[in-house]
C-alpha positions as CSV (number, residue, x, y, z in Angstrom):
1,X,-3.2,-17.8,18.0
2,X,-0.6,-15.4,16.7
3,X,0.8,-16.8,13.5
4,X,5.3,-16.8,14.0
5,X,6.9,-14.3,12.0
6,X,10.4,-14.3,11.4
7,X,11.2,-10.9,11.9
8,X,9.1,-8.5,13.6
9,X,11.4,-5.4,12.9
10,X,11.1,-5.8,9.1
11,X,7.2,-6.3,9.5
12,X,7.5,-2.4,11.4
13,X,9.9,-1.2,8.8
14,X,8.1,-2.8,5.6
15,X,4.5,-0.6,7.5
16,X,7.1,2.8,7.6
17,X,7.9,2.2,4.1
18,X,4.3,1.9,2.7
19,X,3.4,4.8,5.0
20,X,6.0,7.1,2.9
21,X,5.7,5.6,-0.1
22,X,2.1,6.9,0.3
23,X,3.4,10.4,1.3
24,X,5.6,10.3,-1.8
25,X,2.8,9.0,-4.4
26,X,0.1,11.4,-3.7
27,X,2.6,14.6,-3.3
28,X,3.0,17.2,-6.2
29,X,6.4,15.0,-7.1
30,X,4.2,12.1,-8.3
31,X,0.9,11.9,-8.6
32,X,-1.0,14.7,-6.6
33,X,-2.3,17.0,-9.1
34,X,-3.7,14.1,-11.6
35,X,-5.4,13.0,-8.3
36,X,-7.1,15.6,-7.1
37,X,-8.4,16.5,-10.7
38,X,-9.8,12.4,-11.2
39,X,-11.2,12.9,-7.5
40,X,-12.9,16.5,-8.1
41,X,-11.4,17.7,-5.4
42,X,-9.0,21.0,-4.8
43,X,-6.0,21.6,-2.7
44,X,-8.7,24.0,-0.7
45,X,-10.9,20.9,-0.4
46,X,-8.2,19.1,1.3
47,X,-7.2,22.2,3.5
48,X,-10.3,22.3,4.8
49,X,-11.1,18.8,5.6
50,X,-7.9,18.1,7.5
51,X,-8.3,19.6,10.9
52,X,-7.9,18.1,14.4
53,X,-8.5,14.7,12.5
54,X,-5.5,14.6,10.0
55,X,-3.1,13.1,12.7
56,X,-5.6,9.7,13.4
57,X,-5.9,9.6,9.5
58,X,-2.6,9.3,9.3
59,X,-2.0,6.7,12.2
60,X,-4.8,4.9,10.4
61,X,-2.8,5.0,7.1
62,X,0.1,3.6,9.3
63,X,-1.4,1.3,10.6
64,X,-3.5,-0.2,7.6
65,X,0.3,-0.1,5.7
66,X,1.0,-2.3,9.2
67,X,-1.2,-5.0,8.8
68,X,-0.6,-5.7,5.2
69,X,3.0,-5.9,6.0
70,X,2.3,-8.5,8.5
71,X,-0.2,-10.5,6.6
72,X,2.6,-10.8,3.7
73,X,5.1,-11.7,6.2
74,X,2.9,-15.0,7.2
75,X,2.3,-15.5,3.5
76,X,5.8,-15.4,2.9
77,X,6.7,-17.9,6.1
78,X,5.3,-21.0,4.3
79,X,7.8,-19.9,1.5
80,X,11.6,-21.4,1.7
81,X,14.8,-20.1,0.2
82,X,13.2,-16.6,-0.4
83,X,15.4,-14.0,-2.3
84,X,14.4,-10.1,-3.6
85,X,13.0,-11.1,-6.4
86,X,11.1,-13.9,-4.9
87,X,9.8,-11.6,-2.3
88,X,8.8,-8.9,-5.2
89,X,6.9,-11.9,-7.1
90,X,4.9,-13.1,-3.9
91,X,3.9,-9.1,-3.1
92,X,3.0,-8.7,-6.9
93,X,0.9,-12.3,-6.7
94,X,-0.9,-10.8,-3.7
95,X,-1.6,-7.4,-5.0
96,X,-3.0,-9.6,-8.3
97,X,-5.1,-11.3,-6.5
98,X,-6.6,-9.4,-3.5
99,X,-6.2,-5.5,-3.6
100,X,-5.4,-4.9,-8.0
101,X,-8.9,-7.6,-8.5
102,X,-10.9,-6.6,-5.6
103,X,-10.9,-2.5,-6.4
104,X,-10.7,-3.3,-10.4
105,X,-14.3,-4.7,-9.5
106,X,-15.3,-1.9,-7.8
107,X,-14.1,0.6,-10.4
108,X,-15.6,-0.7,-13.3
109,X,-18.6,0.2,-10.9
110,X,-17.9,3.5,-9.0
111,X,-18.5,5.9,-12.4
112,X,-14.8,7.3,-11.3
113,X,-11.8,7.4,-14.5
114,X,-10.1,3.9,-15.0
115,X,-6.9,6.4,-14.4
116,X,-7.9,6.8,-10.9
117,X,-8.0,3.1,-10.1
118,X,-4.1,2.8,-12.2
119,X,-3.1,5.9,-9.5
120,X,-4.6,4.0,-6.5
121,X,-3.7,0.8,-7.0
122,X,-0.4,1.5,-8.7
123,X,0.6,2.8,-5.3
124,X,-0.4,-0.7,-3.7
125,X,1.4,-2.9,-6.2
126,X,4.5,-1.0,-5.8
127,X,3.5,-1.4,-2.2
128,X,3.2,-5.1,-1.9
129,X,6.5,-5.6,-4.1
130,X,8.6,-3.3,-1.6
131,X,7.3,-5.2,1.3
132,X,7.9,-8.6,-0.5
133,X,11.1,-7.9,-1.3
134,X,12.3,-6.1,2.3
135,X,10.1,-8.9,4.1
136,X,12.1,-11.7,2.2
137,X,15.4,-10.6,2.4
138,X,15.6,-9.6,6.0
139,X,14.7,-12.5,7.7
């Protein structure tokens, strides 16, 4: 059984804006260059592993950006009178306590800087709060 979503559109648009906010986090304007120094990886590294894959890594992006839109949406069903800022509270909640816990575990395990876990997962929480708020106010 499919759980009901209110609004199927803002589930599609809440995935676009992930996907771009993505585009926009790891790009020389934000966060890119710190990145590829905590990953020990070059812009050549990156040249040369894109290829004929890129274009699926991207639709797989999309599509991951997707299905945490949705999953917020029926988290945010069984909430009533939702407004922005209750939306931004239930994506922060959610980031708290699935994706920020979760990969704080794993880094304090993966021998990688505690800088590249704030870049990664500082993209998600803005993530979740975005999606919150757009998922809450456009029923």
């Amino acid at each position: 059984m499919i759980p009901y979503i209110e609004n199927y559109l803002a589930v599609v648009i809440s995935g676009a804006v992930i996907f771009v906010l993505g585009g926009l986090w790891y790009s020389p304007l934000l966060f890119a260059k710190r990145w590829m120094a905590l990953m020990g990886i070059t812009e050549a590294d990156i040249q040369a592993g894109s290829g004929k894959s890129m274009p699926l890594r991207y639709l797989a992006v999309f599509l991951c950006g997707l299905v945490s839109a949705w999953v917020l949406a029926i988290i945010e069903n069984h909430f009533a009178d939702l407004t922005a800022l209750r939306g931004a509270m239930i994506g922060a909640c959610c980031w708290l306590g699935f994706a920020g816990a979760t990969s704080f575990g794993t880094a304090l395990f993966s021998m990688k800087p505690k800088e590249l876990w704030l870049i990664n997962s500082g993209y998600n929480l803005v993530s979740f709060v975005l999606a919150g708020v757009i998922l809450a106010v456009w029923r």
